[in-house]
DSSP file (Angstrom, degrees, kcal/mol; ACC not computed):
  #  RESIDUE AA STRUCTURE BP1 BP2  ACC     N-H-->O    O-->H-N    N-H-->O    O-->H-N    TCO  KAPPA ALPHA  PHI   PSI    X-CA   Y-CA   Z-CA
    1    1 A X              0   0    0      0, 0.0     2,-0.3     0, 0.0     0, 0.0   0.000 360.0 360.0 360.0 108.8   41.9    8.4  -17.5
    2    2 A X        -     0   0    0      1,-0.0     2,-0.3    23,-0.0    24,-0.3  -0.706 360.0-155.5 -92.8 152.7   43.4    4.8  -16.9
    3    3 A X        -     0   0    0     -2,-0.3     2,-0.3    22,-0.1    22,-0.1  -0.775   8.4-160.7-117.4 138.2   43.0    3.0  -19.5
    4    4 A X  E     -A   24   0A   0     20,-1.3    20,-1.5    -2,-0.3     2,-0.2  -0.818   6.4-154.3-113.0 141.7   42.8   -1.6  -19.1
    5    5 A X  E     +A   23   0A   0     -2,-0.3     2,-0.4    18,-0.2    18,-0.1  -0.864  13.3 178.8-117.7 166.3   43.3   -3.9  -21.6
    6    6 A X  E     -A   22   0A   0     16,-0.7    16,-1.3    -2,-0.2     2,-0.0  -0.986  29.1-111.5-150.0 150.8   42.0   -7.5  -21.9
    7    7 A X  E     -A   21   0A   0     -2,-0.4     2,-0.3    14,-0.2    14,-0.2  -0.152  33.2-117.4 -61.0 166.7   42.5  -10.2  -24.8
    8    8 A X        -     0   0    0     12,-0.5     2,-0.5     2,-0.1    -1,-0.1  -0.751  46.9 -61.6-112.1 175.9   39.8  -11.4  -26.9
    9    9 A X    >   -     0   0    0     -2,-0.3     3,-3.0     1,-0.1     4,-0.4  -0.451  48.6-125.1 -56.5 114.8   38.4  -14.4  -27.4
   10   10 A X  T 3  S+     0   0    0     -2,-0.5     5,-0.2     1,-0.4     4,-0.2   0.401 110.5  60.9 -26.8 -37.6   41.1  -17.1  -28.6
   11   11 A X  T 3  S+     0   0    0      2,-0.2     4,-0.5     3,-0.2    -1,-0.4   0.694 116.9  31.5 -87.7 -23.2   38.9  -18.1  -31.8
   12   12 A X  S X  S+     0   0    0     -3,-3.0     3,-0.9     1,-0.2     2,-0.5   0.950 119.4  55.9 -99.8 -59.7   39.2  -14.0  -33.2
   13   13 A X  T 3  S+     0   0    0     -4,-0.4    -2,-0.2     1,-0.3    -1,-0.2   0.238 105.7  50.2 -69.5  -2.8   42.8  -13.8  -31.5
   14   14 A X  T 3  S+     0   0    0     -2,-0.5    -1,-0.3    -3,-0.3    -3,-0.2   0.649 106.6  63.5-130.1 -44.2   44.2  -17.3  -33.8
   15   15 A X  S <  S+     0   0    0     -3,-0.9    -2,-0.2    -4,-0.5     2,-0.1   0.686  95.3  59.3 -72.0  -8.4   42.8  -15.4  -36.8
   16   16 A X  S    S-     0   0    0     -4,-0.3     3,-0.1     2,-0.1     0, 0.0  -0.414  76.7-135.2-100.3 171.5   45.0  -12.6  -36.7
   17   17 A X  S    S+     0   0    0     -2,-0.1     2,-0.3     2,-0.0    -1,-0.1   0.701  93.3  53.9 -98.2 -21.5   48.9  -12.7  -36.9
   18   18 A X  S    S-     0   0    0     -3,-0.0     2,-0.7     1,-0.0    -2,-0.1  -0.670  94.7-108.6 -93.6 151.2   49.1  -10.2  -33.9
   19   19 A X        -     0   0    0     -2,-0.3     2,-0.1    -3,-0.1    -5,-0.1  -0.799  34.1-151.1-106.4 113.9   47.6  -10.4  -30.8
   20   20 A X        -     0   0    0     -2,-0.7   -12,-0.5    -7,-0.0     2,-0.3  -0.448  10.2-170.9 -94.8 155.7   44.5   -7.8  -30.3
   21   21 A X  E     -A    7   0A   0    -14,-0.2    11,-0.7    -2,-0.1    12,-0.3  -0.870  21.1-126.2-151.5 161.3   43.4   -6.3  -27.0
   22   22 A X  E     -AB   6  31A   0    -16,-1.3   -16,-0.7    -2,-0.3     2,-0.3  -0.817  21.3-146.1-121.3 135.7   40.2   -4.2  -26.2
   23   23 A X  E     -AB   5  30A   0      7,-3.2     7,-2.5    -2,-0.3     2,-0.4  -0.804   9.0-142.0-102.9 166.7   40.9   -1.1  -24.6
   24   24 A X  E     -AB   4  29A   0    -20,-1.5   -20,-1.3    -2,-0.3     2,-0.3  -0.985  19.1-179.5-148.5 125.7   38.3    0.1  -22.1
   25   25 A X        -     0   0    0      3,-1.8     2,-0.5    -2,-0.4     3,-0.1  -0.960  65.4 -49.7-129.4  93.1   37.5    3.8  -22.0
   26   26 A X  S    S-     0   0    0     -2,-0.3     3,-0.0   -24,-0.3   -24,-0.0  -0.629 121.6 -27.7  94.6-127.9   34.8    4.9  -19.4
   27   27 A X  S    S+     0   0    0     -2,-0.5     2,-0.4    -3,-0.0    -1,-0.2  -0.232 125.9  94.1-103.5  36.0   31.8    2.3  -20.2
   28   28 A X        -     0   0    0     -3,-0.1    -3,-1.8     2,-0.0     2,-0.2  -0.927  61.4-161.1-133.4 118.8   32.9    2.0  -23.5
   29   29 A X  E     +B   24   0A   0     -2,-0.4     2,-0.3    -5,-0.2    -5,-0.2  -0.623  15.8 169.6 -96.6 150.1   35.6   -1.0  -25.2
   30   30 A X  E     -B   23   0A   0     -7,-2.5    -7,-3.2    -2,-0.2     2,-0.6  -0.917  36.2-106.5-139.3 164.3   37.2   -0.4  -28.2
   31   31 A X  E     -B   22   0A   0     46,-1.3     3,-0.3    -2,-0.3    -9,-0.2  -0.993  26.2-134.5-104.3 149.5   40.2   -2.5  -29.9
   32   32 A X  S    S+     0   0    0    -11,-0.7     2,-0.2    -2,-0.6   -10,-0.1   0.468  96.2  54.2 -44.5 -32.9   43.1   -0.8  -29.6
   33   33 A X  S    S+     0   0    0    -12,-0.3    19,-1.0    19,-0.1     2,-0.3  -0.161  94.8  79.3-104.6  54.4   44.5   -1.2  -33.5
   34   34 A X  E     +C   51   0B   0     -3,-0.3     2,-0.2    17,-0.2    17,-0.2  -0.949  54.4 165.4-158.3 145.1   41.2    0.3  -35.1
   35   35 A X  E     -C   50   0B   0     15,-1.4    15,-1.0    -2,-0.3     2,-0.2  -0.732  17.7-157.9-163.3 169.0   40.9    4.3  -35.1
   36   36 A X        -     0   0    0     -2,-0.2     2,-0.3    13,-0.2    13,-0.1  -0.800   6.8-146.3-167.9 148.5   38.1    6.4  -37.4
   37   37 A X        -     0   0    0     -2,-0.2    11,-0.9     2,-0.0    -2,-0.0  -0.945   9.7-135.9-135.6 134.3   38.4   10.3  -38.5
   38   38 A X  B     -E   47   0C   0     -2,-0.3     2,-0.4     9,-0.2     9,-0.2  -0.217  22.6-173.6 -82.9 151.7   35.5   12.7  -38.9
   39   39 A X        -     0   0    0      7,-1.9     7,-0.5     2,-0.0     2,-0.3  -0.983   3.0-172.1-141.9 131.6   35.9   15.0  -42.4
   40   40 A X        +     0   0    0     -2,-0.4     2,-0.3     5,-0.2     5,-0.3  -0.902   9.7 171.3-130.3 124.8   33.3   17.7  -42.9
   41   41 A X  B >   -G   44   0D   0      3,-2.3     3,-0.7    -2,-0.3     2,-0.5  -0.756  59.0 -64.7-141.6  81.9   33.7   19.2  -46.3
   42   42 A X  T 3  S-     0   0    0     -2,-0.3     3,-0.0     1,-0.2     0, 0.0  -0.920 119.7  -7.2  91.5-113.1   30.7   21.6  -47.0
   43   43 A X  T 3  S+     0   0    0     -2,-0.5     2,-0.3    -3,-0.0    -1,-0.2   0.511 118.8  88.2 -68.7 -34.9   27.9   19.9  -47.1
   44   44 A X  B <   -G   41   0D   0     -3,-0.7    -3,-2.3    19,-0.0     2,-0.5  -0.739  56.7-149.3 -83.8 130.5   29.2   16.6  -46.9
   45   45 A X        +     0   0    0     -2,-0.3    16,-2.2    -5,-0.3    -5,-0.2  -0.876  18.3 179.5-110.6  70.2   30.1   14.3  -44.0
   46   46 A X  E     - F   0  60C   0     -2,-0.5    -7,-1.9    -7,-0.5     2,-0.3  -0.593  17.9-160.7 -98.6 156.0   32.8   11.8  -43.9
   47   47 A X  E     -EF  38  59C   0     12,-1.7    12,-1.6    -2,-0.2     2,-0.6  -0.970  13.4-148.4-128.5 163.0   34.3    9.3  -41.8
   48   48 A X        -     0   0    0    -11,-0.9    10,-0.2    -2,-0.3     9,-0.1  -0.470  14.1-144.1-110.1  57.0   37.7    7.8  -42.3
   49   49 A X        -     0   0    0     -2,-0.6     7,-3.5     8,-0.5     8,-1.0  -0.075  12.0-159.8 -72.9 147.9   38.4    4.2  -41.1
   50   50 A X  E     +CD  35  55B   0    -15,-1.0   -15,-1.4     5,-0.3     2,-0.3  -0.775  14.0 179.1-112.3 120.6   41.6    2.9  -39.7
   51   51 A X  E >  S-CD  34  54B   0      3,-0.5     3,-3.3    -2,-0.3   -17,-0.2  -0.780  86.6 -32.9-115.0 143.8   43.5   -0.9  -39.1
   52   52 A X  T 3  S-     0   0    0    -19,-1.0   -18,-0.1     1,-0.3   -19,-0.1   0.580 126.8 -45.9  23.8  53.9   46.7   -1.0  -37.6
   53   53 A X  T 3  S+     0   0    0      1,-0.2     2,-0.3   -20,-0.1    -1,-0.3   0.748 110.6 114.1  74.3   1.5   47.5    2.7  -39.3
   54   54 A X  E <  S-D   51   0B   0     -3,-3.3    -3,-0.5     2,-0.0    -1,-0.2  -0.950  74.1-112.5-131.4 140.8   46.4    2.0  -42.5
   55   55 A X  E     +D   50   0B   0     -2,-0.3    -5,-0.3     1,-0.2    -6,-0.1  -0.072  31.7 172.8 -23.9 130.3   43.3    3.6  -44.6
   56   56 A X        -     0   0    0     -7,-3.5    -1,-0.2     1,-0.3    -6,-0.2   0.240  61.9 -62.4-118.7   5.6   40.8    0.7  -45.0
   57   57 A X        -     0   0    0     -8,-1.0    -8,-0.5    -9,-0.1     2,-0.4  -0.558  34.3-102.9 116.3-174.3   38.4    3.5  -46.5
   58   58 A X        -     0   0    0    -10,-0.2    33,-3.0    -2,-0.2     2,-0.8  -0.925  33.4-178.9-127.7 113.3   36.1    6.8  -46.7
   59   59 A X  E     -F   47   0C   0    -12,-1.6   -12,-1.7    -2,-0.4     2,-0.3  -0.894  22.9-122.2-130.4 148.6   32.4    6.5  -46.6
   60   60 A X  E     +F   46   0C   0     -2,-0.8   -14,-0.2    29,-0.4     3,-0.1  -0.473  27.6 171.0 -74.7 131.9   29.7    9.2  -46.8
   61   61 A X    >   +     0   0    0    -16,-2.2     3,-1.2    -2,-0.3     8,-0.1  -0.056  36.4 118.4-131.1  34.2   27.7    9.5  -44.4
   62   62 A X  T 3  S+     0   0    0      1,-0.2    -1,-0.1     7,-0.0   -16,-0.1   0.113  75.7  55.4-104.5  47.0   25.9   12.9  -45.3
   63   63 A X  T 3  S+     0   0    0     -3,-0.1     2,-0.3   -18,-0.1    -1,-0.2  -0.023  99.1  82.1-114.1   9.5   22.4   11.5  -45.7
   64   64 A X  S <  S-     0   0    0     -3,-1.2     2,-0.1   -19,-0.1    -3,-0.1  -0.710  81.8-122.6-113.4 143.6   22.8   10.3  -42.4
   65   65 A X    >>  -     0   0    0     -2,-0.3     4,-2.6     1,-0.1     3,-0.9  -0.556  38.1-112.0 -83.5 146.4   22.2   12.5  -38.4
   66   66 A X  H 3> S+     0   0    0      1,-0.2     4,-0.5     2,-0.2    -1,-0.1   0.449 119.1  74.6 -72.5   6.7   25.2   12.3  -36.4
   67   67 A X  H 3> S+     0   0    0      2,-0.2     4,-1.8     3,-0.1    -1,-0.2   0.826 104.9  45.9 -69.2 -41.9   23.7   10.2  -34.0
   68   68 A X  H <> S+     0   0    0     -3,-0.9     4,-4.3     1,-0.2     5,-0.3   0.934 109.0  49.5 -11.9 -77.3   24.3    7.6  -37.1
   69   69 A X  H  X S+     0   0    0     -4,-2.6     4,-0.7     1,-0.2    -1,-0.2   0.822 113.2  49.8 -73.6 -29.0   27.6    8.5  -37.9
   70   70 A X  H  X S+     0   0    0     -4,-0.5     4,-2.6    -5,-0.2    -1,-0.2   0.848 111.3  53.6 -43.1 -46.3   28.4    8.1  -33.7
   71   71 A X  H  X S+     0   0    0     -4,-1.8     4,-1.0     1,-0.2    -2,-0.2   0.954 110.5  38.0 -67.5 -38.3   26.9    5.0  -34.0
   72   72 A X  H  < S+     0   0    0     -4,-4.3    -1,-0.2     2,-0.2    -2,-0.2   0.458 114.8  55.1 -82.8   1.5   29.0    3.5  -36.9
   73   73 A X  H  X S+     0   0    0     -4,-0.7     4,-2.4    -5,-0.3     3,-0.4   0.892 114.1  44.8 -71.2 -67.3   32.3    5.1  -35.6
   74   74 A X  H  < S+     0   0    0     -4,-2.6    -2,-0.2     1,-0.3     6,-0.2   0.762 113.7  48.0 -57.8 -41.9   31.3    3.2  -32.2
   75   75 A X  T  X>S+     0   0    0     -4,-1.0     6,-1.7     2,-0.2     5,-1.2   0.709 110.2  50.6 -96.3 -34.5   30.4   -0.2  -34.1
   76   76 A X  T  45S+     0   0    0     -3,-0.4    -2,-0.2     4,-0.3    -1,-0.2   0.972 113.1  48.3 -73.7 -61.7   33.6   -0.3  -36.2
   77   77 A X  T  <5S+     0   0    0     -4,-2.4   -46,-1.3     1,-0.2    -2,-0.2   0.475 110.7  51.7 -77.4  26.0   35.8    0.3  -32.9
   78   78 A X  T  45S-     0   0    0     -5,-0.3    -1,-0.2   -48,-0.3    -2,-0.2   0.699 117.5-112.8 -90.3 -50.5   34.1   -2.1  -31.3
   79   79 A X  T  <5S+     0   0    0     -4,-1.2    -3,-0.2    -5,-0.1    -4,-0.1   0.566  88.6 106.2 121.5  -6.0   34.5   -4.7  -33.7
   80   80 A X      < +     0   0    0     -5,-1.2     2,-0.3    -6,-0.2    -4,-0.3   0.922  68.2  74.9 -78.7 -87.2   31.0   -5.1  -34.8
   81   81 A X  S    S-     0   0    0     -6,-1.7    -1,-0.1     1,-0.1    -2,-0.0  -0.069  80.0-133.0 -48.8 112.1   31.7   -3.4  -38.0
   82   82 A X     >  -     0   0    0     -2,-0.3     4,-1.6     1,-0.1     3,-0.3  -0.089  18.9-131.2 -51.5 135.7   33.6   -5.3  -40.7
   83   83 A X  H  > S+     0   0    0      2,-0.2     4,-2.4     1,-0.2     5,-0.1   0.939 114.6  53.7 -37.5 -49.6   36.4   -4.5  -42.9
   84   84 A X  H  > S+     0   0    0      1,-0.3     4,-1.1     2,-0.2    -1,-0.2   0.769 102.4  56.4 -61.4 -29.3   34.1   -5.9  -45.5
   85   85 A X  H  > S+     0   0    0     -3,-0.3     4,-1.6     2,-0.1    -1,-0.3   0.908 104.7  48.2 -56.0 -47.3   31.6   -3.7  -44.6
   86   86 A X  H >X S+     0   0    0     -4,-1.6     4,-1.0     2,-0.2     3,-1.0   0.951 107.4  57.0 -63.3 -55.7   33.7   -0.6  -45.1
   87   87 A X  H >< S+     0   0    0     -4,-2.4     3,-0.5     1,-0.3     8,-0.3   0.885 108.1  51.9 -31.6 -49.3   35.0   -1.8  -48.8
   88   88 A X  H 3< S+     0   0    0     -4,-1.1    -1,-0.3     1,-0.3    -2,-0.2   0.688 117.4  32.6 -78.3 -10.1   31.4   -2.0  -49.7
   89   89 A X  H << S+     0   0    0     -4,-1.6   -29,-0.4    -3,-1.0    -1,-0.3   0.466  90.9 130.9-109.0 -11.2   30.6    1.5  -48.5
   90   90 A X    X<  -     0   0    0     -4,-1.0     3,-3.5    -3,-0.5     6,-0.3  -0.360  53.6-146.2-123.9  90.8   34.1    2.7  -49.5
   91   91 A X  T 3  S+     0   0    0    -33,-3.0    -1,-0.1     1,-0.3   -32,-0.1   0.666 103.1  50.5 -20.8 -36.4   33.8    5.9  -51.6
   92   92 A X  T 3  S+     0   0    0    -34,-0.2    -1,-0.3    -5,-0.1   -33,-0.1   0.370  99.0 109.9-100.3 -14.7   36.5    5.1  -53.5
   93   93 A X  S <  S-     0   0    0     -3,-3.5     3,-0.5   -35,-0.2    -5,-0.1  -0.024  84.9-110.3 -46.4 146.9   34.9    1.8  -54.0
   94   94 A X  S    S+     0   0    0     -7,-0.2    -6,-0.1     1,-0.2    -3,-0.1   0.461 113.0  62.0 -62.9 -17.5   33.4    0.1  -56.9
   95   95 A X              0   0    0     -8,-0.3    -1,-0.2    -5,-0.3    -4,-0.1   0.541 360.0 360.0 -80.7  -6.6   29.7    0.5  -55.1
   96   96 A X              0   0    0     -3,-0.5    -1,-0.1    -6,-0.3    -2,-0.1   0.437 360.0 360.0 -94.5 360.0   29.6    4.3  -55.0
């Protein structure tokens, strides 16, 4: 699979101290420094998000179908989902 990269838009790209690029896999874009890993442990469903290589947090998602949990895997490497979102959902979190 080759894989293309492209900048983002200059106003997201200014905000960062590093310079972010969308990778594009199939019909699907992701950025490149954002990564997620799926945890099944029993009954329970987790997914693990990832910034540049480090934990940004663990949220449960085992009230949820795995069409869900696809969707918010998909929406995080996209860029749609927020860091801030993820804090708030963040097992480990002060909301849980």
């Amino acid at each position: 699979m080759k894989l293309s990269t492209a900048r983002l838009d200059r106003e997201r790209v200014l905000k960062r101290d590093a310079v972010l690029c969308i990778v594009t896999q199939g019909d699907k874009m992701y950025l490149e420094n954002r990564d997620t890993k799926y945890k099944k442990v029993g009954n329970k469903h987790y997914v693990e998000f990832y910034e540049d290589n480090k934990m940004l947090g663990v949220i449960d998602y085992s009230k949820h179908s795995m069409h869900y949990v696809e969707d918010a895997v998909n929406n995080f490497r996209s860029g749609l989902m927020t860091t801030e979102t993820i804090k708030g959902y963040d097992i480990n979190g002060k909301n849980q």
